[in-house]
N, C-alpha and C positions, 0 to 999 in steps of 0.2 A: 713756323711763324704764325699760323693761323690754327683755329680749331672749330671744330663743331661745336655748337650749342644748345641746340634744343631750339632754336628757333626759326622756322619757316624760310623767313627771307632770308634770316642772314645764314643760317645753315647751305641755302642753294646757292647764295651768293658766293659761300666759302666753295663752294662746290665747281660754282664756274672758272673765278679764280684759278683754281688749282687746273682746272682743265683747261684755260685761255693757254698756263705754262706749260702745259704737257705733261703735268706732272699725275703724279694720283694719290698722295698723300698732303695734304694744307699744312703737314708739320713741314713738309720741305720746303715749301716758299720761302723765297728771299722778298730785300725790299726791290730791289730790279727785278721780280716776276710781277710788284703790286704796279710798279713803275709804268712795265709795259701795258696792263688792261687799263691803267689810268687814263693814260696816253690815246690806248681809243676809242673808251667811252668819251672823255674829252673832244674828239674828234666825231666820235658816230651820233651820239645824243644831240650836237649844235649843228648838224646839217641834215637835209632832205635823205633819206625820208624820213629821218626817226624825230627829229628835233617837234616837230606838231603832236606826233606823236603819244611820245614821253612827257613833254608838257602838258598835255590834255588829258591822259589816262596814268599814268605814273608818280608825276613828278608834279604836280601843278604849281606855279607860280614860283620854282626852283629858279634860283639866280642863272646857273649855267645854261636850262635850256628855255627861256622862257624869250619865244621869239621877237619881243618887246624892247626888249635890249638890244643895243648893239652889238657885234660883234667882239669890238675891243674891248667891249666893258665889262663879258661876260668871263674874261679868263678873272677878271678880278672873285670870282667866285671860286675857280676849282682850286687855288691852294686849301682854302678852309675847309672844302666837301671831298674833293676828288682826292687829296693828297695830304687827307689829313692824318696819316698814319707816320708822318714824317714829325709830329709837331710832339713836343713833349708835355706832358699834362701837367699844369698848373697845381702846387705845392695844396693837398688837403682838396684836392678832385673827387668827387664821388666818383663808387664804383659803377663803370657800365654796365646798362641793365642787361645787358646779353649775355657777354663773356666775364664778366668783373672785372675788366683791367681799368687804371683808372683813364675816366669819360673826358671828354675834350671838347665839348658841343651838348649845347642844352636840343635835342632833337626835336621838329615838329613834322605834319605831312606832308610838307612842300620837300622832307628828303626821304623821310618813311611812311610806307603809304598807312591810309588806317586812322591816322592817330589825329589827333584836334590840332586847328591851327594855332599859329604864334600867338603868345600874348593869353591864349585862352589856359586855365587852370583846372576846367572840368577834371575829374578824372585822373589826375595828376596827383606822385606822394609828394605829400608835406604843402600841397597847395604852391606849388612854383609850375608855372610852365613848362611843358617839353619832357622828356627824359633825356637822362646824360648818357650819351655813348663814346665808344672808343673811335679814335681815329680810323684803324682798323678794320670794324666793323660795320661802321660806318660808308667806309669805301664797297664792301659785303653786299651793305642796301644797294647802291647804287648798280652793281653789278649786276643783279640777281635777273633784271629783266634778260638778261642775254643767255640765260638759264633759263629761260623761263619758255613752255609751247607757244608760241604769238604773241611772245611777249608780258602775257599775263599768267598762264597756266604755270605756279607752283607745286612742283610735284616733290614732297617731303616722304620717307621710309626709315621705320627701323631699321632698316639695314644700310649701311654706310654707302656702299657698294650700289648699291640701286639707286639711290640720292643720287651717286656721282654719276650713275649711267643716264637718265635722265635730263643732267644739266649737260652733259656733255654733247649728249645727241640733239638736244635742244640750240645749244652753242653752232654746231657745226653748222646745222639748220639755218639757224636765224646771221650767222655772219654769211652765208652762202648767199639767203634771199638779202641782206640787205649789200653787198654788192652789186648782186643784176637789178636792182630797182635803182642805187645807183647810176648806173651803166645807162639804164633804161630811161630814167628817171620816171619811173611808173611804183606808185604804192602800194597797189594791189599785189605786188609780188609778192608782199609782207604775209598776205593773208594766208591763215592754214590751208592746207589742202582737207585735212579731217578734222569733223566734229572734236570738241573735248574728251570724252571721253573715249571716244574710238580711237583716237590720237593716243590715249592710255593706253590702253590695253594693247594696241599696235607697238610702241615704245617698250613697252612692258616684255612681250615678249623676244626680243630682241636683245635681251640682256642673255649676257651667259650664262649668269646666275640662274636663268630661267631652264635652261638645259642640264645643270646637274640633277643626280638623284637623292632628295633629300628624305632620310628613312625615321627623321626621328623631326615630331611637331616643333621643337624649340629650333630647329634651323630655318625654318619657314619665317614667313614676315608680312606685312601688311604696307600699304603703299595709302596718302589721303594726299588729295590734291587740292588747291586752292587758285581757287578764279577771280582773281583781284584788279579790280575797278578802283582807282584811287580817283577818279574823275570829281575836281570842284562839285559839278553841278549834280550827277547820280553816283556815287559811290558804292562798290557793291561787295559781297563776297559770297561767292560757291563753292562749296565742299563737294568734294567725290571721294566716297571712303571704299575701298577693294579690303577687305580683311582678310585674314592668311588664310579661313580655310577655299575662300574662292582662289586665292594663287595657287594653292597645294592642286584645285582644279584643275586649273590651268597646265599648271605645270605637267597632271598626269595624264591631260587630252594630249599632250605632243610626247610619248612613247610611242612606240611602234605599232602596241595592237591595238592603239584606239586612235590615233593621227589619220589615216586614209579618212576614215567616215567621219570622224570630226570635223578635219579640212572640208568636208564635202557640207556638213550640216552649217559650217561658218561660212562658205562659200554662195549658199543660200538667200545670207541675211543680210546682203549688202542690199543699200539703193540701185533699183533699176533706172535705167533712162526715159523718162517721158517720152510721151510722143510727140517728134519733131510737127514742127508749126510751118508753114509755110513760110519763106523771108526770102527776103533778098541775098543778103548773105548768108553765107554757109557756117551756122551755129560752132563752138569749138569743140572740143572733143569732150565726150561727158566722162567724168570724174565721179565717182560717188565719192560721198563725206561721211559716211554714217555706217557704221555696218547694224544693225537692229540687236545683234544675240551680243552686239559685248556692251553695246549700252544698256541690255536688262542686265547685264551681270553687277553692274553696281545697286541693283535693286533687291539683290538678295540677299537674306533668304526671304523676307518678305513678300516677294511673287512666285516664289518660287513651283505653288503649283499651276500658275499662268505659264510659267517656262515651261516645264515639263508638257505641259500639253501643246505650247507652239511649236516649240523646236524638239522634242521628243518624239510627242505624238503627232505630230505635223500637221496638227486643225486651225485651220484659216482665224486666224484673229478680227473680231469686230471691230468696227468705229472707229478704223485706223483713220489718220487725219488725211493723209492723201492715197486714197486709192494706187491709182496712178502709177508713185514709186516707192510704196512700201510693199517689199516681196511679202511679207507676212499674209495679206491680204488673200493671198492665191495658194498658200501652204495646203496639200491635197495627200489623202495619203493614196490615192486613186494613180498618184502620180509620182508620188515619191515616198514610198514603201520601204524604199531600198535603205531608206535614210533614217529609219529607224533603229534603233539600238539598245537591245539590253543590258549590254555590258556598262555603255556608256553613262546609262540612265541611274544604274547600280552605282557605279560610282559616284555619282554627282548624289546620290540617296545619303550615303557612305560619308563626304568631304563636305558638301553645303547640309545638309538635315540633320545629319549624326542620328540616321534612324538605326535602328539595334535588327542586329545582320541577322537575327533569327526572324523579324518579322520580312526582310529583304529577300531571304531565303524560302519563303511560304509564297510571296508576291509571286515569285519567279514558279515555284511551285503548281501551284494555283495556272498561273499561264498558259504552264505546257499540258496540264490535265486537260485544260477549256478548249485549246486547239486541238489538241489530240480528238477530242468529245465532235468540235466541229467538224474536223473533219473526217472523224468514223461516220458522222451521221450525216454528215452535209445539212449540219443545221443552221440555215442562213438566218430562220425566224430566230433563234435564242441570239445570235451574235449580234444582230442588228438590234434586240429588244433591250441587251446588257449594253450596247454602247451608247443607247440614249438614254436609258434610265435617267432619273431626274429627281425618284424619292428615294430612300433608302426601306423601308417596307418593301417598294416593289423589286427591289433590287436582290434582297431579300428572299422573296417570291421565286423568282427567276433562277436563281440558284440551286431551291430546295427542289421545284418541276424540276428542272435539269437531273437534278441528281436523284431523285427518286425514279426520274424515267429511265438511268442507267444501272440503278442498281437492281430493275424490275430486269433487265437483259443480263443480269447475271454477270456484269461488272461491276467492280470496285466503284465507290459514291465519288461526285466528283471534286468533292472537297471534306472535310472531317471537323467536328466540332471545335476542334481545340484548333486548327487553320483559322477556321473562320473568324473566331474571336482574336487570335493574333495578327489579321489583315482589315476585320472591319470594327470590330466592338472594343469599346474600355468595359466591358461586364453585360451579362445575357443579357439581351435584347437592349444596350443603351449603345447606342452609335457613336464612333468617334466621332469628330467634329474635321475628320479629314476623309473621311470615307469617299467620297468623289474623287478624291486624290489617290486613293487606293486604288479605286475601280482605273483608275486612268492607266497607274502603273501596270495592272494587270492586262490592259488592254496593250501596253506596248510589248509587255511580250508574247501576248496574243498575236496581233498584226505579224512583229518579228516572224514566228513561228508559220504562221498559214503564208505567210510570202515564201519564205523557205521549201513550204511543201506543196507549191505554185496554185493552192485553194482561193487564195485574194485573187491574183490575176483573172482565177475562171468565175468567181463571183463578184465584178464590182458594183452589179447593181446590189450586194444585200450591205453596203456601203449607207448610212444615211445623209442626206442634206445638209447642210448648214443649218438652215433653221430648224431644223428637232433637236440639235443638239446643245445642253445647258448651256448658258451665259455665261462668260469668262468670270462675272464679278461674285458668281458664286461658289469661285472656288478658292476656300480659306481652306490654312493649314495655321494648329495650335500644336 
């Protein structure tokens, strides 16, 4: 009865819908499943808590919830809005801009959020007000918020299946809290327990889809969520775009051989609890909202060599905004070495960078020669001097002294010409424009390696400071 269209709200709308009936296909709806989410939007939108609401942020100035109206005089609205899939379109109706069945209602934002008020033509084909929609889809709009994280968080995917898992988890959610707020009569129930986008990637993995093994790129999918503010007075909207190769991520952090220490590395990046204040009463239990590593992930690849070195490399991040309770702040590898990972790092090189597995291969390379080097010689000065490095000449430097001082002992050089030009140079002597990023990668399998052969534990003073080490803002990757 109903179908996907390509469009945000009314696709998630269709989506709730179908999961109000238990169903999992919108072709199976009847008009007794539109009946029943009719029935308690009708009901859920005109009382406490939602009715302020949905008027204020969703729906402004909408007949049914607009707490201005009386009670009786509001049902005089939901024929036309709520149940208007029952009404047949008028002979020579334009096609719905959604689905193109024919439109029944010239639409504005006081039912669809976004769009210009009544009357107004801005922006509008043929210079008429509104767009024509289906009854239908219509009913779609008005659903969507009950699909929706907090009511506002739109979460749209190529993939049918993920759309649905989303609206549905969101559904169960939001009729759950708004019964106990009900109950309660308390609003704040309403409120998420997690940030937006942590709320994502939380939700996200929680699908089963997220648990098969997908072998071939075209099964993969990308997720974009939308933060919509339909508020009279600030109207807003935010985007959060996850594109498939971070899911493909995602997806291959939870196998078996990279899950324990993944778990451990996300485990990490939650908010800590401040420290309790002296009160009267006894504060309630602290919740984090945020976890840090899956809110950089909608930042990549574009930080990508910021990630690498917080949660990789595990160097304390500057100028976080609250000390206090951002774990980042405290990231040590003095302390959490353990948490380092080559394999894991190889992949995310692999799935978010699409670097070419020959220079991934030399990285790693490179690594285990430098540890091996360190720890034949217990050479604390070159380890400390290559992890703060800051120019690439001296980095340069550093390499060649290395290697000449091992190939004077009658071992193999510690790197070879044609390495080095495939980890640090686009041609002799022109530096890529990611070389710090290089050096980093090779430093995680450096660390890796000397924790394994317990050389970090016996030396953490050749560890440096915080301040010798480069500034996060200089590290670009082209």
């Amino acid at each position: 009865m109903l179908k996907y269209t390509g469009h945000p709200l009314i696709d998630v709308g269709v989506a709730t819908i179908t999961a109000f009936a238990g169903k999992d296909d919108p072709a199976d709806l009847t008009e007794a499943d539109l009946d029943k989410i009719a029935d308690y939007i009708a009901k859920a939108y005109t009382q406490k808590p939602l009715i302020g609401f949905i008027h204020g942020a969703i729906f402004p100035n909408s007949g049914y919830t607009n707490p201005g109206i009386k009670p009786d005089k509001r049902v005089d609205f939901f024929g036309p809005v709520l149940y208007g899939y029952r009404r047949p379109a008028a002979p020579g109706a334009k096609p719905c801009v959604c689905c193109g069945q024919a439109a029944i209602e010239q639409i504005a934002r006081d039912y669809f959020p976004l769009l210009s008020g009544r009357g107004v033509i801005n922006f509008y084909p043929e210079g008429e007000a509104g767009l024509p929609i289906c009854g239908r889809c219509l009913l779609a709009v008005q659903a969507y918020p009950l699909g929706s994280g907090g009511l506002m968080l739109v979460v749209d995917s190529d993939n049918q299946e993920i759309l649905y898992h989303f609206a549905n988890k969101f559904l169960d959610h939001n009729r759950t809290a708004i019964g106990l707020a009900q109950l309660a009569d308390d609003k704040t129930l309403l409120r998420a327990e997690r940030s937006q986008k942590t709320l994502l990637i939380e939700t996200l993995l929680d699908a089963r889809i997220m648990q098969r093994d997908f072998r071939e790129e075209g099964a993969l999918f990308s997720i974009t969520a939308y933060q919509v503010s339909n508020s009279g007075q600030s109207p807003s909207l935010e985007i959060y775009y996850l594109p498939l190769q971070s899911v493909a991520f995602l997806q291959e952090m939870h196998k078996a051989e990279y899950q324990q220490k993944w778990l451990a590395i996300v485990g990490r990046a939650w908010e800590v609890e401040p420290k309790k204040k002296k009160a009267k009463a006894e504060p309630p239990a602290f919740k984090p909202r945020r976890n840090w590593l899956y809110e950089d992930l909608f930042d990549l690849p574009e930080n990508a060599a910021k990630f690498i070195r917080t949660y990789f490399l595990r160097m304390a991040l500057r100028y976080v905004r609250n000390v206090e309770t951002d774990p980042r702040a405290n990231y040590s590898i003095q302390t959490e070495a353990g948490l380092v990972s080559w394999e894991i790092t190889a992949k995310f090189l692999e799935r978010i960078l699409r670097m070419d597995r020959e220079r991934i291969d030399q990285i790693k390379k490179l690594g285990d020669s430098l540890a091996e080097y360190i720890k034949g010689q217990n050479d604390r000065r070159f380890f400390r001097d290559f992890f703060t490095v800051q120019r690439y000449d001296h980095l340069r430097n550093i390499l060649l002294k290395a290697s000449v001082a091992q190939a004077r002992r009658g071992h193999p050089p510690l790197i070879t010409f044609d390495s080095y030009i495939t980890i640090f140079e686009d041609g002799e002597e022109l530096a890529r424009p990611d070389w710090r990023l290089a050096r980093d990668l090779v430093l995680i399998r450096m660390v890796e390696q000397l924790h394994t052969l317990k050389w970090l534990g016996e030396n953490l003073e050749a560890l440096p400071e915080t301040e010798e080490l480069s500034p996060e803002s200089e590290l670009t990757i082209e």
